[in-house]
N, C-alpha and C positions, 0 to 999 in steps of 0.2 A: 529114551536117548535117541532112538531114529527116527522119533517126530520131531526134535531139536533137528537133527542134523539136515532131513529133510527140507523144512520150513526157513533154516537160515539164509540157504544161498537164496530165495525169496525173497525176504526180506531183503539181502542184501541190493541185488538185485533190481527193488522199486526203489530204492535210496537213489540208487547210481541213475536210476530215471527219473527222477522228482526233478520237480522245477528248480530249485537249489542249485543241485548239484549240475543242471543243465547249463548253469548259469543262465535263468531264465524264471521271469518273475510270472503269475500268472495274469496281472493287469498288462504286463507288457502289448498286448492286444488292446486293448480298451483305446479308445478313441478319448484324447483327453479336451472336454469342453472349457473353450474358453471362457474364463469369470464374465467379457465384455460383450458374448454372444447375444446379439439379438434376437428373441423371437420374432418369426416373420410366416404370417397367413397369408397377408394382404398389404399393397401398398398406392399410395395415390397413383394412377398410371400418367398423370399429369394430360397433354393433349390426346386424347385416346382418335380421336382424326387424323390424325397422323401417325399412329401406327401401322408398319407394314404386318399386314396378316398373312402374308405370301410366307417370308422368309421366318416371319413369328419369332418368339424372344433370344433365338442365337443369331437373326441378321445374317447380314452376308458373308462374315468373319470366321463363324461357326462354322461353316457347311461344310461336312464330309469331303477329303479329297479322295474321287471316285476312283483317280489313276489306276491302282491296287487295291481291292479290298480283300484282304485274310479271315479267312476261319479260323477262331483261336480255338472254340469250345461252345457246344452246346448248355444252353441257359435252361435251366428244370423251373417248373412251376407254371401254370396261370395256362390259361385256353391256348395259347396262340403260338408257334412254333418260333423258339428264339434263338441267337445264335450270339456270342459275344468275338468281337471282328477287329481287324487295325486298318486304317483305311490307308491311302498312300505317304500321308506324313508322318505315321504312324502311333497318330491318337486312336483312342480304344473305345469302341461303342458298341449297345449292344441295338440289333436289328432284328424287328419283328416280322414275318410275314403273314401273309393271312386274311382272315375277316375282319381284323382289328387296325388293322396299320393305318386303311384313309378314316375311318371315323376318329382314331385318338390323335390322327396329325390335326386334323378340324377341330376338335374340341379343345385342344392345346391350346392352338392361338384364340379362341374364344374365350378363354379363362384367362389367358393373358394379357388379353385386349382390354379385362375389366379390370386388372389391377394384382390378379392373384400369382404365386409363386407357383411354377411349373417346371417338368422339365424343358430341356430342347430338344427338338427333334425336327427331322428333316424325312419328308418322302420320296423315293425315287423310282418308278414304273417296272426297270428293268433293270440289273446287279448284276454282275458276274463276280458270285464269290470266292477264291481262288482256297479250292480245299473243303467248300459246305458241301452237307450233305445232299444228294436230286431233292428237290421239294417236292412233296410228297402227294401233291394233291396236282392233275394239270391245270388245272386256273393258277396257280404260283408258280409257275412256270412261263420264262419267254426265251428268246432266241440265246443257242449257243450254250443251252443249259442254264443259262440265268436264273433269278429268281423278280419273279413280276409282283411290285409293289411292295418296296421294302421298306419301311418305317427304322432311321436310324437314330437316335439313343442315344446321346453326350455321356459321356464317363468325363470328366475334365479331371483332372489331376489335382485340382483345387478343393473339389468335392467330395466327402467323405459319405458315404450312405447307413446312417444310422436306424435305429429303431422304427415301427411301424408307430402311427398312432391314432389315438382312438377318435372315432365319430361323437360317442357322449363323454368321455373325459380327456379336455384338451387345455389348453390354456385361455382358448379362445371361446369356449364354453361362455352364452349367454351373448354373445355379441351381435351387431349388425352383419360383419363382417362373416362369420362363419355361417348366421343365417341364409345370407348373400351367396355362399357358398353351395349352401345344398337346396336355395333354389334355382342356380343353376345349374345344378346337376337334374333336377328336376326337368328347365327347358331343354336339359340336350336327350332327354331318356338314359338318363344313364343308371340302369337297373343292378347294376353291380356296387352298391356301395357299402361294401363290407372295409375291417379296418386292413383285412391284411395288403387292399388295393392303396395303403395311405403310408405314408415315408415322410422320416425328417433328412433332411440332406444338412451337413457342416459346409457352408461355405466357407474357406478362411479368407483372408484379408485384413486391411487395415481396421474394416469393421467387421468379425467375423457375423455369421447368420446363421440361424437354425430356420430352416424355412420348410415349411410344414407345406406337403405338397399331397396329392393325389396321382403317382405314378403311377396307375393303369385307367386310362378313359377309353379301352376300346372297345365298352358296352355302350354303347351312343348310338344317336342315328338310326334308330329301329323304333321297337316298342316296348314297355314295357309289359310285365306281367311272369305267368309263372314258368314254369322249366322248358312247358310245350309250348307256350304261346309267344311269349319274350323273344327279341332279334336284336340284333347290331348287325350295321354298316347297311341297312336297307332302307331309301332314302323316303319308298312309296309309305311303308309302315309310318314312318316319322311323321307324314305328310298328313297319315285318316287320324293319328295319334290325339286325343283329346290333353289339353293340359291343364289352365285355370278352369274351375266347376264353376269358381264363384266366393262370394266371402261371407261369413257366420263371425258377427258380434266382432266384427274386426279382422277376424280370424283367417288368411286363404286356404280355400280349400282347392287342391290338388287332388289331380285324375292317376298319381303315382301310383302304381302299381308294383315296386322293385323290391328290393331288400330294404329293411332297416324303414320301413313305412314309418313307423315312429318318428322320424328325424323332420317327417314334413308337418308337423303338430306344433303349433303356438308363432307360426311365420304371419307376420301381421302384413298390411295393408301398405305402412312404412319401408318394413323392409322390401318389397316389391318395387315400390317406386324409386327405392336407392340402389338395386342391383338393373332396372329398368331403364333407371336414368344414365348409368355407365353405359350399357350397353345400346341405348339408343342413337349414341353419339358415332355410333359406326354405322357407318355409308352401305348403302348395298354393295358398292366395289368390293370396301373394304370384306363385306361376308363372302362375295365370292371367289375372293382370294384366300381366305383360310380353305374352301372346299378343293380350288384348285390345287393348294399346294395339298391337299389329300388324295388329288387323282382322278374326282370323280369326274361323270360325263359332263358335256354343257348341259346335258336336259334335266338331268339329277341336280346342276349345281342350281339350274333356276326352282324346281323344286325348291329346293335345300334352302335357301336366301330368301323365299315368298314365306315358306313355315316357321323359319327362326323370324323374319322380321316379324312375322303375325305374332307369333309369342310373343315378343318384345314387347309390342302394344299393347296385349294385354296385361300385362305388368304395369308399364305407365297408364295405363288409363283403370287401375282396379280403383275402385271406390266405395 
């Protein structure tokens, strides 16, 4: 009788907090997809010559109003110190500092420029966040308490942030296009390519999208290899970096040293020449505006523009 009496108010208890009685269903959270959503890896980038790789896929409409920027709250997960922020109009982004910010603004518009689905983002030298935390390290740091090279982050209100997804099972499994994909994660060094670094975002709209993106590229621009040897955002690394070996029976064989080495097996000769051929179509300007709008020196960026074009050629010219 006083394990009854005990255990009721309990029970009663989790009733009066069940979803039910909260009025409150447990999908209520679920992001609901719409039946006419498109999947979207890749799309024709049309005149890829005229893209700006300065201002890269948010243009000039996107970009951060500097006037104010807010600390909302510190962002958990992944190398790089993050902060999620309201800027002066107050749209809400999240801002990276660090080793990562000018190599992932660079590699952004380089994947954008070939056609692929990215985020947006903008970099900016020096920030005064009104409420961040001191950055923690003095190279992140510039006048006035600022924070030096700040990688900012689109949240747009449009965009929902869905599930991660996977490198071997996606929709695009087996295609050109995802091939395309992870050989040019290949040319940029990008040693991190695990799924948790990979995102579908819900665009809504009159045509809504499911666009299958790569939201973290700030292992780039180094070298591959393992725990002690592997770098990001280090232009000289990029530069000794070996990348086509060569081709077997069709096959290219890649100097990839990163994660998920498996992903670089069965890329043909084809697929080179069709991620080769997008990307050839950009000007040396155009490469040294995506580094600039990452920050880096003029002497890194001429670097940077000699090794990416050399890659490039080797792609168009495998046989």
């Amino acid at each position: 009788m006083f394990r009854q009496r005990l255990v009721l108010p309990f029970l009663l208890i989790g009733l009066l907090l069940s979803p039910s009685a909260l009025g409150q269903k447990k999908d209520d959270k679920k992001v609901q997809i719409p039946p006419n959503a498109a999947k979207v890896l890749w799309k024709d980038p049309g005149d890829i010559a005229s893209r700006d790789l300065y201002l890269g896929p948010g243009g000039e409409a996107m970009k951060p109003d500097l006037s104010r920027v807010t600390f909302v709250k510190v962002e958990t997960g992944g190398f790089s110190t993050k902060y999620r922020v309201k800027d002066g109009s107050g749209r809400t982004w999240v801002v990276k500092v660090g080793q990562e910010a000018r190599p992932e603004t660079a590699a952004v518009r380089l994947a954008w420029a070939a056609g692929y689905a990215t985020e947006v983002n903008y970099l900016y030298p020096c920030v005064h966040i009104v409420g961040a935390p001191k950055p923690h390290k003095k190279e992140y740091e510039c006048e006035k308490d600022g924070h030096a090279n700040v990688r900012f982050e689109a949240r747009p209100d449009n965009i929902k942030r869905l599930e991660e997804w996977s490198w071997k099972s996606n929709p695009f499994s087996g295609t050109k296009e995802l091939r395309g994909l992870i050989l040019l994660m290949s040319l940029l060094n990008n040693w991190d390519l695990k799924d948790s670094n990979n995102k579908v975002l819900l665009v809504s709209g009159d045509q809504p999208e499911l666009q299958y993106i790569i939201s973290d590229l700030g292992a780039t621009f180094g070298k591959t290899g393992g725990f002690l040897s592997r770098s990001r955002n280090e232009p000289e690394d990029y530069v000794k970096a070996k990348f086509v070996e060569g081709v077997t029976g069709g096959e290219v064989k890649l100097a990839y040293s990163g994660k998920e080495q498996v992903l670089m097996r069965g890329i043909t000769v084809d697929d080179a020449h069709w991620i080769g051929g997008l990307l050839s179509q950009l000007s040396d300007s155009q490469l040294s505006d995506a580094f600039r709008a990452g920050n880096f020196t003029p002497e890194e960026i001429q670097m940077l523009v000699s090794a990416t074009r050399a890659r490039i050629n080797q792609l168009v010219n495998l046989r």
